[in-house]
VEXPA-810047 format. One record per residue (C-alpha): residue in three letters; z, x, y. Coordinates in steps of 0.1 Angstrom, whole numbers, padded with zeros to 4 digits, always signed. Layout:
AlaZXY...
END
This chain:
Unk+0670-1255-0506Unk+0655-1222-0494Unk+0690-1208-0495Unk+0704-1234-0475Unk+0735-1264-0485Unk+0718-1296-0472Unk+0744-1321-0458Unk+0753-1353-0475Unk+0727-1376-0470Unk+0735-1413-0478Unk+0716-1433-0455Unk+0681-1447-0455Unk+0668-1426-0429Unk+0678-1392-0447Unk+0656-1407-0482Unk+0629-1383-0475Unk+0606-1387-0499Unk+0590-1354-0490Unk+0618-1339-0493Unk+0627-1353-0526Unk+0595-1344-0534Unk+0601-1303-0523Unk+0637-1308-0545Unk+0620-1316-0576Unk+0594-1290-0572Unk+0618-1264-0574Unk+0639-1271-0601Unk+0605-1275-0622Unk+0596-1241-0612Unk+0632-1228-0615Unk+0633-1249-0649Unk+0595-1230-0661Unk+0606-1191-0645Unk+0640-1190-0668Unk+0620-1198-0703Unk+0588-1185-0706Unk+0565-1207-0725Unk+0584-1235-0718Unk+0569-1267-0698Unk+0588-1287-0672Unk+0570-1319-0657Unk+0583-1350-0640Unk+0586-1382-0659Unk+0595-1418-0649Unk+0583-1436-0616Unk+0581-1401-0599Unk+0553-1390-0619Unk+0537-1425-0623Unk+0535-1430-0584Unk+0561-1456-0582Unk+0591-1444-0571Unk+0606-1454-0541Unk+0632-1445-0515Unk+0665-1448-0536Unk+0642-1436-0574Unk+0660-1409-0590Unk+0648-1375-0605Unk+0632-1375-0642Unk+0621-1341-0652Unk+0617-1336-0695Unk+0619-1296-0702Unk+0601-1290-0731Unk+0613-1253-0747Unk+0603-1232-0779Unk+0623-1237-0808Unk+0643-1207-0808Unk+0650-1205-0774Unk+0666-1246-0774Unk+0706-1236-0779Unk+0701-1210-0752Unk+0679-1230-0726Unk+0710-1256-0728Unk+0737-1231-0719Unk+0714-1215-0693Unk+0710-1253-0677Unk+0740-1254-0653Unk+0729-1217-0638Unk+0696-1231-0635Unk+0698-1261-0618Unk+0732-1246-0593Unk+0707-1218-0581Unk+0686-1244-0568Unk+0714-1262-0551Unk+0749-1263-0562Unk+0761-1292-0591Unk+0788-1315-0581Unk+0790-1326-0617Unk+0766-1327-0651Unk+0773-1347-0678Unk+0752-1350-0711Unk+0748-1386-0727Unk+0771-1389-0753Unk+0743-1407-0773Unk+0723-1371-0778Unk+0755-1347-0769Unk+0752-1330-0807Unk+0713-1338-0817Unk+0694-1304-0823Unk+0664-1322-0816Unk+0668-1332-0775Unk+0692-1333-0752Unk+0696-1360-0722Unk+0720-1346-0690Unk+0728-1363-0658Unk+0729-1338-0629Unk+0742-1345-0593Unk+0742-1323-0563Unk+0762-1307-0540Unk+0748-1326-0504Unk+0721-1347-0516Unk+0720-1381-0517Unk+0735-1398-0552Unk+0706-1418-0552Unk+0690-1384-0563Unk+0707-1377-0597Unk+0682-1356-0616Unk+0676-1368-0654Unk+0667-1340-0674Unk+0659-1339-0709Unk+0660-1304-0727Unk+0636-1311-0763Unk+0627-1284-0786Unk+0596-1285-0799Unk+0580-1255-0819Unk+0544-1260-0804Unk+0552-1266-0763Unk+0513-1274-0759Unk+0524-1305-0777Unk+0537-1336-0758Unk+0577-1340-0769Unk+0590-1361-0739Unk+0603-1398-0741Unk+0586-1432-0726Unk+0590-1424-0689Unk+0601-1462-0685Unk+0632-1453-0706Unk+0632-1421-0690Unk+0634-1436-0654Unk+0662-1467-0663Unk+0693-1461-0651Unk+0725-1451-0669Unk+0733-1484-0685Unk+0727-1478-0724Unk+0699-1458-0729Unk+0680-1462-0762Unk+0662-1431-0781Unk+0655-1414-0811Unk+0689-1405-0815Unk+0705-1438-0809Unk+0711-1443-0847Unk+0720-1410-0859Unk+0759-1410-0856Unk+0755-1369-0859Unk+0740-1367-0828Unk+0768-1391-0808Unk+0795-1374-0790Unk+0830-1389-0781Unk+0839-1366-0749Unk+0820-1393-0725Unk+0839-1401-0697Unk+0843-1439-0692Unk+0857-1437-0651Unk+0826-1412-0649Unk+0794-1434-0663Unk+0813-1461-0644Unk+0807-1441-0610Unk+0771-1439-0621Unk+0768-1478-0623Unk+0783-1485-0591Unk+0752-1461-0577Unk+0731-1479-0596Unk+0742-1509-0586Unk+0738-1498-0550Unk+0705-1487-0560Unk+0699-1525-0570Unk+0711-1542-0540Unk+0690-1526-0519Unk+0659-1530-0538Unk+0666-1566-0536Unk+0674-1572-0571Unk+0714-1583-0572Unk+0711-1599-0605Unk+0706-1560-0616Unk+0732-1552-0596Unk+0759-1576-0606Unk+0746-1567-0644Unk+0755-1528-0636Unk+0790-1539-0619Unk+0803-1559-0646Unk+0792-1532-0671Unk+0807-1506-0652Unk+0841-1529-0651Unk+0844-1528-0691Unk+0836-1495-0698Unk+0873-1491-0677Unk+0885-1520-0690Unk+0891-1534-0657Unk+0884-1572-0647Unk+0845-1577-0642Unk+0848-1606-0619Unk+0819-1595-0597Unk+0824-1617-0566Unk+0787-1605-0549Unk+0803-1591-0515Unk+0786-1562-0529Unk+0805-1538-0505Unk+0835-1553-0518Unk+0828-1553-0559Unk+0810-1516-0553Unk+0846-1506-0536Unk+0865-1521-0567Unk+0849-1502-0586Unk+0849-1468-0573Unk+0885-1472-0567Unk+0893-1484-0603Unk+0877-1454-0618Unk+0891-1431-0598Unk+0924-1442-0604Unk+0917-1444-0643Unk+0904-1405-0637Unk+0921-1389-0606Unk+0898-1358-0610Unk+0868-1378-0599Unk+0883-1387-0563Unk+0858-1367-0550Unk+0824-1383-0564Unk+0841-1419-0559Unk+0845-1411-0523Unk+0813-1403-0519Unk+0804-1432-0540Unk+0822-1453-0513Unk+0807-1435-0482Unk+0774-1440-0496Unk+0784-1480-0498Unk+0793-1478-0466Unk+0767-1465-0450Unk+0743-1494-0462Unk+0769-1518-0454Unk+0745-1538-0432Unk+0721-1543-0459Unk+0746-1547-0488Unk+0761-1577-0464Unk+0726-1593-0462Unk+0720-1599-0499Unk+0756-1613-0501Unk+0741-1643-0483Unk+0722-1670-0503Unk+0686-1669-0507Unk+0684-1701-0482Unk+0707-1685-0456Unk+0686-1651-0451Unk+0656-1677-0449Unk+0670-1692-0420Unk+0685-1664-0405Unk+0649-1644-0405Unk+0637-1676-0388Unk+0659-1675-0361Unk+0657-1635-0353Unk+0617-1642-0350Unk+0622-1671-0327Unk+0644-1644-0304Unk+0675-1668-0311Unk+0700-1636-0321Unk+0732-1656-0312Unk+0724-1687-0335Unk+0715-1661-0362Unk+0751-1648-0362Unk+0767-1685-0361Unk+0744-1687-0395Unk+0758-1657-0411Unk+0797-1665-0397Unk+0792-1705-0409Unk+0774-1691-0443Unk+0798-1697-0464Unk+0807-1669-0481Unk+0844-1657-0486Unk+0860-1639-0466Unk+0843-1649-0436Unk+0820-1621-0423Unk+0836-1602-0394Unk+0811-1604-0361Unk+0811-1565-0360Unk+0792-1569-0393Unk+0768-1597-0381Unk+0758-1579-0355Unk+0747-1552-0377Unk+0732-1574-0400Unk+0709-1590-0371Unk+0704-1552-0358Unk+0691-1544-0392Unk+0671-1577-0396Unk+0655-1566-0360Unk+0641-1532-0375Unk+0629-1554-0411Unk+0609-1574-0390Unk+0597-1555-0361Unk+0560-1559-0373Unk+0562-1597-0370Unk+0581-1601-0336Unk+0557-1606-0309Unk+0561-1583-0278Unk+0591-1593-0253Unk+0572-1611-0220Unk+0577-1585-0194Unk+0579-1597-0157Unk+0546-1588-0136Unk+0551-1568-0106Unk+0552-1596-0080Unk+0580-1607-0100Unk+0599-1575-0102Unk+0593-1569-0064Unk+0607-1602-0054Unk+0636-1596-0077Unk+0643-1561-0059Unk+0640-1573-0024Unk+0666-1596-0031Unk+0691-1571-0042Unk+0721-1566-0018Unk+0707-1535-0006Unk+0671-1523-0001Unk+0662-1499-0031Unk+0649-1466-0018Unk+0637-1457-0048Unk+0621-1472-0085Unk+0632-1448-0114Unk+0623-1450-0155Unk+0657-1444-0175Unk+0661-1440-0213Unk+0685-1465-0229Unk+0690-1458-0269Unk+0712-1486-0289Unk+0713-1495-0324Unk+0671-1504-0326Unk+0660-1467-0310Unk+0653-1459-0277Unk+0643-1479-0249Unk+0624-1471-0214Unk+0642-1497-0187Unk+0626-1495-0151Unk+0654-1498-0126Unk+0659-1499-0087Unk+0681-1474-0071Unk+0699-1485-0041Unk+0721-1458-0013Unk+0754-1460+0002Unk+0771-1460-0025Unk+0746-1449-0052Unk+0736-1475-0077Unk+0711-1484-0103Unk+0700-1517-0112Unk+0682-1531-0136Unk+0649-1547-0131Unk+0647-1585-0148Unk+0641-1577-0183Unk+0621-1546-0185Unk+0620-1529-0214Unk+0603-1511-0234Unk+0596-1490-0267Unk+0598-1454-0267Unk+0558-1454-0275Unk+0555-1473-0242Unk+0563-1448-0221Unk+0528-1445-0204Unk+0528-1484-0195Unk+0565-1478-0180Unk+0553-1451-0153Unk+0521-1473-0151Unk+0541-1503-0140Unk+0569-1480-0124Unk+0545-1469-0099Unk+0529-1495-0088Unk+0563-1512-0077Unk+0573-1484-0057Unk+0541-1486-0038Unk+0549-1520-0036Unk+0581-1516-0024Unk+0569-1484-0003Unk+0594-1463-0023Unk+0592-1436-0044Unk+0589-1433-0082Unk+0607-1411-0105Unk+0608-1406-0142Unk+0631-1377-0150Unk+0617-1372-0189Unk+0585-1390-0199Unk+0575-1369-0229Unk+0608-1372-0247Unk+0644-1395-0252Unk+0671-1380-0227Unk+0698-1403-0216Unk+0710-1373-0196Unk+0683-1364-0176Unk+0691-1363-0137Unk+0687-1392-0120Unk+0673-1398-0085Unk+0706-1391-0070Unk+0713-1355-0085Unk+0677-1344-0068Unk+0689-1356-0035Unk+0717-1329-0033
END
């Protein structure tokens, strides 16, 4: 947007919302400037308020009746000048109606979570409300039903099967994360028959989702492209897909244990759980990770030692510190302030016992940081308090 390619943006962290929000302005705009007199609005959860991270696009484009054939041509320029189309298909169940047309639109570098729905209806008064029921509008490609489900004139037989399976295994995605996997395995299994493929759904959804995107792309080799991004997108919510592979009673327990600050019995859960294969610790550990961010508002604060405590503990290093510094730490939960003392001949920086702190903590960390230097009658330094910079100097670098 505003002349620029956006990356690919899978993960949670890149669902902006706001930037959804910006996307589907500007098609509707884009969609309104090419036909004068026409209407486009949203439909489905975006328009009702109740859309989510991972809800798609539904925009119905409501145009005179003598401009309909020639709106549809125009669709593909329309939409690509906004940001270029990886692919748009038209459901096979309106492909010939003269009445309305349903197409599925994905971008070039936007999430596949955002696959816009647009339905082009002619209509020769535009004032005059011609879209569908936004909650049919808003379901997800699994057998829509609509007025021209049962006009066989309107059906067309060019629907690619490999394709709409693609779809489900987003969708599916979609549903994992939302915390439905009934949904989910639903979608897989369909998305298994329409390729005639065995729909054994085992529920490692990483796994099934894989299966699936690999399947189709083998039954269509042309779609290699979308199913890889269909199985980066997987991969990039691996950590949550792996958490609703576990039973209902084992994430129950497992939550338990991450609030009671008992991280290493949590991963003996998930590794004893059960399920086939056995989860690999690399994946535990970014299940708990990702259980530590889900719960962050119900984990009380760390204890942090008191002063006296930190003082006695740096008195009793092997060296006397000549000076207390605040470093940034970042891991897999964001950024941490950690107070350390710095000890001479050779250079070294140690720890404090079990400071640490948020990045919104910075304030308490000089607070603390100071008054343990004067303490220790040392100095304090804290290379970059406003901002994250595990590559500020440290004490040593000033000193020459």
């Amino acid at each position: 947007m505003n002349g620029e390619i956006p990356q690919d943006l899978t993960g949670t962290g890149e669902l902006d919302p706001a930037r959804r929000a910006a996307f589907a302005q500007e098609l509707l705009r884009a969609l309104a400037a090419y036909c004068p007199g026409s209407r486009a609005e949203l439909r489905g959860s975006l328009a009702l308020g109740t859309a989510d991270a991972y809800s798609d696009i539904d925009i119905a484009w409501t145009v005179p009746d003598d401009r309909f054939d020639a709106c549809l041509d125009a669709v593909p320029e329309v939409l690509g000048a906004v940001v270029p189309l990886d692919s748009l298909r038209t459901d096979p169940d309106s492909r010939n109606s003269r009445e309305r047309r349903l197409l599925f639109a994905a971008f070039h570098g936007l999430p596949l979570f955002w696959r816009v729905d647009l339905e082009v209806a002619r209509c020769a008064d535009p004032e005059v409300a011609c879209g569908v029921d936004p909650e049919v509008a808003s379901a997800p490609d699994v057998g829509r039903s609509g007025p021209d489900r049962g006009d066989p004139a309107a059906h067309g037989d060019d629907w690619s099967r490999p394709a709409s399976a693609l779809a489900n295994a987003v969708a599916a995605t979609k549903a994992v994360l939302r915390g439905q996997p009934r949904n989910a395995r639903g979608l897989l299994e369909r998305g298994f028959r329409r390729i005639d493929a065995p729909d054994d759904v085992s529920g490692r959804w990483c796994a099934d989702i894989r299966r699936l995107a690999e399947t189709a792309a083998g039954r269509e080799p042309d779609l290699r492209p979308l199913a890889d991004r269909v199985l980066s997108l997987a991969e990039s919510h691996r950590a949550r897909l792996m958490w609703w592979t576990f039973p209902a009673g084992v994430r129950e327990r497992i939550d338990e244990l991450v609030l009671a600050g008992r991280n290493i019995q949590a991963v003996g859960v998930m590794r004893e759980s059960g399920i086939e294969p056995r989860p690999e610790l690399h994946e535990c550990v970014e299940v708990l990770d990702g259980r530590h961010r889900a719960l962050a508002d119900r984990m009380p604060p760390p204890a942090r030692p008191d002063v006296d405590t930190m003082a006695a503990a740096a008195r009793a290093l092997p060296r006397d510190p000549v000076a207390v510094e605040a470093v940034w730490d970042g891991d897999t939960r964001g950024w941490t302030v950690a107070l350390t003392a710095v000890l001479a001949g050779p250079w070294e920086s140690v720890a404090l016992d079990g400071f640490r702190i948020g990045a919104a903590g910075t304030g308490e960390a000089a607070r603390t940081g100071r008054e343990l230097a004067e303490r220790l009658g040392v100095p304090f330094r804290f290379a970059s308090p406003d901002e994250p910079d595990e590559d500020a100097p440290r004490w040593w670098d000033a000193r020459h």
